[in-house]
N, C-alpha and C positions, 0 to 999 in steps of 0.2 A: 679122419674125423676131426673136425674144426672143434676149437672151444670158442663162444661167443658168450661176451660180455653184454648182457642186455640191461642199457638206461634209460629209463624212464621216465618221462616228463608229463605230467598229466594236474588239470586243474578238475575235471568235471566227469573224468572218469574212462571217456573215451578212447583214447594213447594207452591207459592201462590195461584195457580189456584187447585191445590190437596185440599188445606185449604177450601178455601172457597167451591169445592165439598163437602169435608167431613161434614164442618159446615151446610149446605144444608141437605144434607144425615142426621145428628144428629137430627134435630130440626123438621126435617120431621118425625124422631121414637120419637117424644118427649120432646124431653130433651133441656136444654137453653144452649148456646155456643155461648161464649165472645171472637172474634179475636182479637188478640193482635200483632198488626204490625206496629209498633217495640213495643216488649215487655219490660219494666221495675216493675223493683220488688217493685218498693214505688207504684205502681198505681196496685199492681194485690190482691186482697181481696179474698186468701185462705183460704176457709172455710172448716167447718168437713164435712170428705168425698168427698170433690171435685177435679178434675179433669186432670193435666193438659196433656194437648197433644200437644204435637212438633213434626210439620212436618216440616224439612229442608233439605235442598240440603247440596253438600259440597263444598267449592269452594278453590281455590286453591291448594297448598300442604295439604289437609285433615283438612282444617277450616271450623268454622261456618260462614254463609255469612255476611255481614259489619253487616249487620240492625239487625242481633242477636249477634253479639258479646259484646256489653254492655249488654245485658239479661248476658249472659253466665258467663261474667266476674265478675256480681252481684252475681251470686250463686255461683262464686270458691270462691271469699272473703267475703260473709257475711256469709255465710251457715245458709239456713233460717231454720227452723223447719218443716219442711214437711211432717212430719211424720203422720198426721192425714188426707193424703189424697192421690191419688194415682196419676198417669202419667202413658203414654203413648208416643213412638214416632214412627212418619214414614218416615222414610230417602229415599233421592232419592238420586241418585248419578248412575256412569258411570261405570261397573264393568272390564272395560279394564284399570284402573287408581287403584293402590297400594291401593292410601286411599277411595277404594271402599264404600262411605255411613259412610264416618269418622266423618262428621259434626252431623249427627244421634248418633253414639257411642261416642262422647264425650256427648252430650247431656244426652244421658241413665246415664252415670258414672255422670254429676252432680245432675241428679237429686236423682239418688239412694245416693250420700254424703250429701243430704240434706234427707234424711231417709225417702222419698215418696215410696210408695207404689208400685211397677211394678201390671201395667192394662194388662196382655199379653205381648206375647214378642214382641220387636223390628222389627217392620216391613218395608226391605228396598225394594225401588221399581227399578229396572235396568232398566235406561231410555233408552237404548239400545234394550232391551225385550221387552217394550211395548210401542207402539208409542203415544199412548194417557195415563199418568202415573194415570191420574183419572179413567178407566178402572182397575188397578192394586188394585186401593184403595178401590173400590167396592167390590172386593172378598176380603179382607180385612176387612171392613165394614160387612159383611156379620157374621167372627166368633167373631167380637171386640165386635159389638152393645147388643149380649147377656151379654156380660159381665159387661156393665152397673149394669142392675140389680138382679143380685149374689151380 
């Protein structure tokens, strides 16, 4: 049984409603998941082998939404030790827009600088593709959840 650390990045609602899917879908295969909305780094208790997972949107020119950008900005300037646990993230975003799922991809780069484990790869959902993004997360869900326990 994994413990996942779920943070959340959401301006308009959509990355929220994905989360609390996923965290639903998790705890239903098992396993314990902590939403973390707004995430900060003095309240989050990374333990060996555990978890974190960021699902966020992007919002403006290719940022992470308000209510994750202190998460973000905590792990460019402390660089925690991460390294005895793994991450995950799921980016939504609009892929007629340059910074297509950028709030996603900075999010992969701080967590891999604080030396966290990659869970699978980076999986971004095109809210243009699917009208319900928790639909998207499902088949998703489907190859991530084995890889809890490997």
């Amino acid at each position: 049984m994994a413990q996942i650390h779920l943070i959340v990045g959401s301006t308009l609602g959509a990355a929220e409603y994905v989360a609390e899917h996923i965290a639903s879908q998790v705890t239903t295969a098992g396993h314990r998941c902590q939403i973390h909305n707004p995430a900060n780094l003095d309240d989050l208790t990374f333990l060996q082998d555990d978890v974190l997972l960021v699902v966020t949107s992007t919002h403006g020119a290719g940022e992470v939404p308000d209510n994750l950008k202190p998460f973000a900005d905590q792990l460019a300037s402390q660089h925690p030790d991460f390294s005895h646990g793994f991450f995950s993230v799921v980016a939504l975003g609009d892929s007629n827009y340059d910074t297509f799922c950028e709030g996603g991809k900075q999010m992969e780069r701080l967590l891999a600088q604080c030396h966290a484990q990659p869970l699978g790869a980076r999986f971004d959902i095109d809210v243009t593709r699917h009208d319900i993004p928790e639909d998207a997360a499902d088949l998703w869900l489907q190859e991530w959840l084995p890889l809890l326990a490997s």
